[in-house]
VONU-767171 format. One line per 5 residues: for each residue z, y, x of N, C-alpha, C, CB. Coordinates in steps of 0.001 Angstrom, whole numbers, padded with zeros to 6 digits. Glycine has a CB too. Example, Ala and Ser with C-alpha at 12.3 -4.5 7.8 and 13.67 -1.06 7.14 Angstrom:
2
007800,-005690,013190,007800,-004500,012300,007800,-003300,013200,009046,-004473,011308 | 007080,-002250,012850,007140,-001060,013670,007870,000030,012900,005725,-000598,014084
END
This chain:
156
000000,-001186,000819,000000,000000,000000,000000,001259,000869,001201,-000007,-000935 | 000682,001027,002241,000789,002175,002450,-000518,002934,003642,002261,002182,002844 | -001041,001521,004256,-001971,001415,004616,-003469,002143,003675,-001784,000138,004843 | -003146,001477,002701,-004264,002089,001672,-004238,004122,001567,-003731,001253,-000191 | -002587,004189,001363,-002752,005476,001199,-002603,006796,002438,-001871,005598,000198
-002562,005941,003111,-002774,006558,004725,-004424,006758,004929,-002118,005273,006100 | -004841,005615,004505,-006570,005532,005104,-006866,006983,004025,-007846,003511,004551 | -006689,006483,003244,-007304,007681,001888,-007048,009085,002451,-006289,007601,000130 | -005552,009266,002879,-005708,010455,003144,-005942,011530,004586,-004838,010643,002580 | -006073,009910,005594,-006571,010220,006947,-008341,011072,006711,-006613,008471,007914
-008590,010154,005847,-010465,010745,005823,-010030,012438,005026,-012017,009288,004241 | -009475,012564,004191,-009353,013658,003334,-009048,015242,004594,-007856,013182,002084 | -007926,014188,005031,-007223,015274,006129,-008353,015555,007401,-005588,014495,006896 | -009404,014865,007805,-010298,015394,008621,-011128,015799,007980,-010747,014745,009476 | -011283,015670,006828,-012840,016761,006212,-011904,017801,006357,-013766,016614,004247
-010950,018138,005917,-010324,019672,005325,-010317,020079,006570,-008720,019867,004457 | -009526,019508,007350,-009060,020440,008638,-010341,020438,009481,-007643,019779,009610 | -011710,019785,009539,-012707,020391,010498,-013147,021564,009595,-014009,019330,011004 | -012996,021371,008145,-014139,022388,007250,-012844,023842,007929,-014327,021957,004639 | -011565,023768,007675,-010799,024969,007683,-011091,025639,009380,-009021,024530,007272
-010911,024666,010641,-010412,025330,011611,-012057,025674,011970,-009295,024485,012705 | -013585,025278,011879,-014156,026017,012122,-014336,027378,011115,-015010,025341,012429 | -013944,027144,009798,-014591,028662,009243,-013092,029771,009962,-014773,028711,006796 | -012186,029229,009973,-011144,030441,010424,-012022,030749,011756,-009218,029923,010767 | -012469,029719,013034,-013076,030210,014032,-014303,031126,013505,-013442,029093,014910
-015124,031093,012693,-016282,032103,012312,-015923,033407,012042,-017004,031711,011150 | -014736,033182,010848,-014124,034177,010362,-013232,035355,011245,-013414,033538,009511 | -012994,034629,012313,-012581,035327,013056,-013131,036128,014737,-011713,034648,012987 | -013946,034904,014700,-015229,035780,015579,-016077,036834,014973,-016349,034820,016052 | -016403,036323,013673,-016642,038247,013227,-015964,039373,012915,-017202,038512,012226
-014876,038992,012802,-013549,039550,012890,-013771,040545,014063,-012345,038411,013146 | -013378,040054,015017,-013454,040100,016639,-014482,040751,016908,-013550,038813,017414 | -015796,040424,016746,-017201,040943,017165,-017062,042484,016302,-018711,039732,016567 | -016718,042451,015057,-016793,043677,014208,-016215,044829,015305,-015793,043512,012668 | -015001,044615,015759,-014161,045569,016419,-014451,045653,017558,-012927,045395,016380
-015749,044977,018095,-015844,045058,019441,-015258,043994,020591,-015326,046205,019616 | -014679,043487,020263,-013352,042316,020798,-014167,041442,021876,-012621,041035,019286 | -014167,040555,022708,-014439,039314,023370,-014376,038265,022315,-013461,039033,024529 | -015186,037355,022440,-014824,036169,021768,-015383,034801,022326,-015239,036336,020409 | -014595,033657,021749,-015104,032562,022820,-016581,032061,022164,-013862,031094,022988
-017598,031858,023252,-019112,031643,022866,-018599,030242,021566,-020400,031015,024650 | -019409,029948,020551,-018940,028786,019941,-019942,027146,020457,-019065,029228,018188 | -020997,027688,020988,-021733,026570,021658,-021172,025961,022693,-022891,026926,022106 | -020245,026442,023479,-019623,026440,024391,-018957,024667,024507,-018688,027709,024205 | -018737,024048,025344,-017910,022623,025327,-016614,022468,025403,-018205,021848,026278
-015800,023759,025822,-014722,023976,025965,-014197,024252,024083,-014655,025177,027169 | -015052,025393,023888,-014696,026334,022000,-014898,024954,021391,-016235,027964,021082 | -015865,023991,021409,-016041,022559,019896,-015505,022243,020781,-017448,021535,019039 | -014729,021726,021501,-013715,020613,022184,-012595,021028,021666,-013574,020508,023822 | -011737,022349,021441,-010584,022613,021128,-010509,022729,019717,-010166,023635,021780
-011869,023080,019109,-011719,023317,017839,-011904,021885,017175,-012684,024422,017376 | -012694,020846,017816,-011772,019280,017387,-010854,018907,017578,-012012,018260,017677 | -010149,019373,018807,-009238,018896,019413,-007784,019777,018084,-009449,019367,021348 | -007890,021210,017441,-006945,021691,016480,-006899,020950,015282,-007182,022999,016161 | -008591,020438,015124,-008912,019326,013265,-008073,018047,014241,-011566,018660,012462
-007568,017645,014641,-007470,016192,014973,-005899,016605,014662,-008080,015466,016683 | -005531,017830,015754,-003857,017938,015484,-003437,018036,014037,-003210,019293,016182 | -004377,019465,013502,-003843,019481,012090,-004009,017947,011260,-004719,020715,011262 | -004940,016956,011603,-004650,015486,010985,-003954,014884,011311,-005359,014670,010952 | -003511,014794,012574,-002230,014271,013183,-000872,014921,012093,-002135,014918,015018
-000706,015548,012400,000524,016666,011707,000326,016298,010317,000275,018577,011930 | -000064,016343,009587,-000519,015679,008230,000105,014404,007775,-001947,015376,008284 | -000174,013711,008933,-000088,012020,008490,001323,011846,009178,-001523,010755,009248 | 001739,012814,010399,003060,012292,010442,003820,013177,009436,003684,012310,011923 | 003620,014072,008189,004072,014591,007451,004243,013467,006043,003326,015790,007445
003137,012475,006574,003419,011982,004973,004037,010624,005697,001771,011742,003627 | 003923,010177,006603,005076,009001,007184,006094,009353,006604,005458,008876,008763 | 006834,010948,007159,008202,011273,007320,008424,011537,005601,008508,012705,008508 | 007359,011796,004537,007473,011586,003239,007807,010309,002539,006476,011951,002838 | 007245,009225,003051,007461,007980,002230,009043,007654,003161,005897,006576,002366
009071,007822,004326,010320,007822,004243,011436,007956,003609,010432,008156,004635 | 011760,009192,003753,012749,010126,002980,013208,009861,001601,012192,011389,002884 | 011769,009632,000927,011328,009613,-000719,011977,011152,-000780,012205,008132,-002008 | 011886,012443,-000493,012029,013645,-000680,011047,014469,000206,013350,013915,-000509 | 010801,015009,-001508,009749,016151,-000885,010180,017005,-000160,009091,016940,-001733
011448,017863,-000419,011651,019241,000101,012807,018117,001280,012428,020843,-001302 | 013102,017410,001593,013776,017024,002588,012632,016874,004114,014521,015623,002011 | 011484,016393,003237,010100,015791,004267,010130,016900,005274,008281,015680,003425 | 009231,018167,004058,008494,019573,004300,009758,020170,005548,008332,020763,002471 | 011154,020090,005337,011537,020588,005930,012073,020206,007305,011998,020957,005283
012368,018844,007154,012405,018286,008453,011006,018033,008981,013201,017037,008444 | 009785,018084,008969,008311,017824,009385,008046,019542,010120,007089,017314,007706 | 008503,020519,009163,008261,021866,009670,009223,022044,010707,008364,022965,008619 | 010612,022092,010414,011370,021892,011632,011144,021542,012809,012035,021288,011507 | 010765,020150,012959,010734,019252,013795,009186,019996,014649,010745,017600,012985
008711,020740,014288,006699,020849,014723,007434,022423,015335,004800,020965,012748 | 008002,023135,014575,007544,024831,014735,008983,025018,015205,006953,025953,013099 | 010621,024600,014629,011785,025268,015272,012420,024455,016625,012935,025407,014107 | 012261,023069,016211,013304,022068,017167,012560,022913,018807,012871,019631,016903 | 011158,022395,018877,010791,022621,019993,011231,024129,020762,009465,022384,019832
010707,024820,020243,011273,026431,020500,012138,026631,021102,011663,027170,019575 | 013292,026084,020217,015073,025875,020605,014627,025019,021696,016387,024985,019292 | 014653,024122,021673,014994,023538,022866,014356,023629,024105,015047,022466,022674 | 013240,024315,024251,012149,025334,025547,013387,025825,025838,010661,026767,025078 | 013813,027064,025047,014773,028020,025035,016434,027336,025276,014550,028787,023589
016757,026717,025310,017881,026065,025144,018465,025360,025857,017865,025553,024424 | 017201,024097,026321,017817,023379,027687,016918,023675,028719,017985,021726,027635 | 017620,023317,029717,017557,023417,031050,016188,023328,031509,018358,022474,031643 | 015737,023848,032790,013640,023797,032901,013737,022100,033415,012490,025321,034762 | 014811,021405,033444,014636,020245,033898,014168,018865,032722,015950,020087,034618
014119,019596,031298,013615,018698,030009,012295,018752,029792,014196,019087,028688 | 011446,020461,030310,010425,020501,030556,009602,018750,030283,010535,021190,031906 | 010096,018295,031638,008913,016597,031621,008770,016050,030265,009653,014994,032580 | 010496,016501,029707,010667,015673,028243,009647,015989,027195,012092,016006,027517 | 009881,017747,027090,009875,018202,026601,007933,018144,025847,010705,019042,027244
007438,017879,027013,005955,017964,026813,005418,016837,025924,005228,017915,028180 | 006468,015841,025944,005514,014728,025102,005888,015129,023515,005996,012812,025502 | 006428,015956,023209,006595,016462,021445,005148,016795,020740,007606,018127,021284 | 004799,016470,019619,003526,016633,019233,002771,017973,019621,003549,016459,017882 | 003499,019280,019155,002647,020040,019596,002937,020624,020894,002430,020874,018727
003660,020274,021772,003143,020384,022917,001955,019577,023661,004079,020314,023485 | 002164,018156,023418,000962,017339,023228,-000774,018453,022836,001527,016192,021725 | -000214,018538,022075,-001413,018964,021447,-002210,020322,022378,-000935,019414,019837 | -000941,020968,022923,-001674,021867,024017,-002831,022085,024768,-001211,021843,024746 | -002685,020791,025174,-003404,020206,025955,-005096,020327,025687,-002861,018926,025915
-005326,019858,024393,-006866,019836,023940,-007078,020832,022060,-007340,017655,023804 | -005899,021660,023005,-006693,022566,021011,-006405,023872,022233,-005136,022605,018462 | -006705,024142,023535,-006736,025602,023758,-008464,025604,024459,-005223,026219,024977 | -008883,026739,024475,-010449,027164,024921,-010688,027004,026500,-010777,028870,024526 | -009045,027606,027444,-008817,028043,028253,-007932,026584,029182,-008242,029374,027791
-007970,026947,030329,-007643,025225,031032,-005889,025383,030943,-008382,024897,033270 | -005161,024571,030575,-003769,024300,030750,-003230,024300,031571,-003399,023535,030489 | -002285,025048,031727,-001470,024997,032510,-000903,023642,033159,-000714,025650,031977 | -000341,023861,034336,000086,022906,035498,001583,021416,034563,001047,024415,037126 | 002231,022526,033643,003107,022021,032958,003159,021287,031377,003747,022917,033065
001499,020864,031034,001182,020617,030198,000220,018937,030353,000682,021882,029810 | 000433,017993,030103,-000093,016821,029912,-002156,016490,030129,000538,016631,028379 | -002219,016008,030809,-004091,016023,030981,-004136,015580,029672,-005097,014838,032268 | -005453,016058,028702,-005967,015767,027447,-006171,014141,027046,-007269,016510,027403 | -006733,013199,027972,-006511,011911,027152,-005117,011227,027187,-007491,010879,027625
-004099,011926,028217,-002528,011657,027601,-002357,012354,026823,-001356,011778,028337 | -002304,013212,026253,-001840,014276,024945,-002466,013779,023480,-002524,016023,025248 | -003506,012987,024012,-004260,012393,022808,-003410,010946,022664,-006115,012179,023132 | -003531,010507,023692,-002509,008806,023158,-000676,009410,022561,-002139,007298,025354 | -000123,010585,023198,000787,010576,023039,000875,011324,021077,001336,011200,024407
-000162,011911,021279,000094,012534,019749,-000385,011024,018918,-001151,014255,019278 | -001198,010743,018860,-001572,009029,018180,-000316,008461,018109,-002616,007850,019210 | 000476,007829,019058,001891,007111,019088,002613,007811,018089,002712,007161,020526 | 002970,009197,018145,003582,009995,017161,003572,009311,016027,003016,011228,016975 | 001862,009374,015496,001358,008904,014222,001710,007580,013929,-000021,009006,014143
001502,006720,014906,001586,005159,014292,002910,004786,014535,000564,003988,014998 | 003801,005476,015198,005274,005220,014934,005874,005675,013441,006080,006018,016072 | 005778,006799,013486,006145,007478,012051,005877,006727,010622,005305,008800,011955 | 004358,006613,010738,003941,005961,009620,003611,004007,009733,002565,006890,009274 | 004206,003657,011062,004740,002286,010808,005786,001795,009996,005053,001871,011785
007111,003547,010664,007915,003129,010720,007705,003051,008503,009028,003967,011863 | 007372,003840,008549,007240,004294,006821,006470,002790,005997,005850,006078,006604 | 005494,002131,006688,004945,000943,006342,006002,-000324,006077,003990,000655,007427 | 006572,-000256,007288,008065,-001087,007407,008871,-000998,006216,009047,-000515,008586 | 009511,-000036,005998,010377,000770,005513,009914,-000071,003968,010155,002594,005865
008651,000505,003470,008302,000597,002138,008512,-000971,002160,006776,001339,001677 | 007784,-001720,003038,007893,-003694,002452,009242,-004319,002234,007263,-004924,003748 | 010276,-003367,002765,012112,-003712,003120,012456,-002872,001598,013100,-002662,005113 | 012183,-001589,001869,012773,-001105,000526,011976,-001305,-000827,013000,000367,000651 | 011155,-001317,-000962,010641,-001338,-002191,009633,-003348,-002377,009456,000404,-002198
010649,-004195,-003241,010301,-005330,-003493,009188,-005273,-004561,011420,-006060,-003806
END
């Protein structure tokens, strides 16, 4: 079952998020161009490498949103530990512990994700792109194993 509704909404979650993160990139290169601005060429291998590389995260982020949903069985418990966990935990803890978690610190999804959703080459303290890609994947198939598991134990 849960397999089924993972697949369903893995395909859903990459149409949306390639259709969204290139028109925000259009939308915002004319944006940019209007005012005169720099902008990154979009033919470029670096600009469609990151801008798959943001549709893959935002599907990543998605599916470990609905793992951490069938979990829970709460919506507003999910949303808020899934947002937490992506946009505050990390922050705090950059900010918080020591530069020696740094190593830790990089395998969290969106630091992961650093790696292959920027235009520009990464920094020294950021994961090479086909580790950032296995490590955000693991994310996914832990989460929503663990949620696969979960559902065959809890629900007879």
């Amino acid at each position: 079952m849960v397999a089924a509704k993972t697949a369903v909404f893995a395909g859903l979650l990459v149409v949306v998020s390639l259709v969204a993160v290139f028109a925000a990139f259009l939308v915002g290169t004319l944006v940019l161009s209007a005012r005169g601005q720099a902008t990154a060429p979009f033919f470029d291998a670096h600009t469609i490498g990151s801008l798959l590389g943001m549709a893959g995260y935002l599907s990543a982020i998605g599916l470990i949103g609905l793992g951490v949903g069938i979990l829970l069985r709460n919506v507003a418990g999910a949303v808020l530990l899934v947002v937490a966990g992506i946009l505050v935990v990390p922050n705090l803890a950059q900010g918080l512990l020591p530069d020696s978690w740094d190593a830790v610190l990089q395998f969290l999804p969106n630091s992961a994700a650093s790696a292959f959703t920027t235009v520009h080459a990464a920094s020294a303290d950021v994961l090479p792109g086909p580790v950032a890609v296995v490590v955000l994947v693991a994310w996914v198939v832990v989460v929503v194993g663990a949620s696969a598991v979960l559902v065959q134990r809890r629900d007879v």
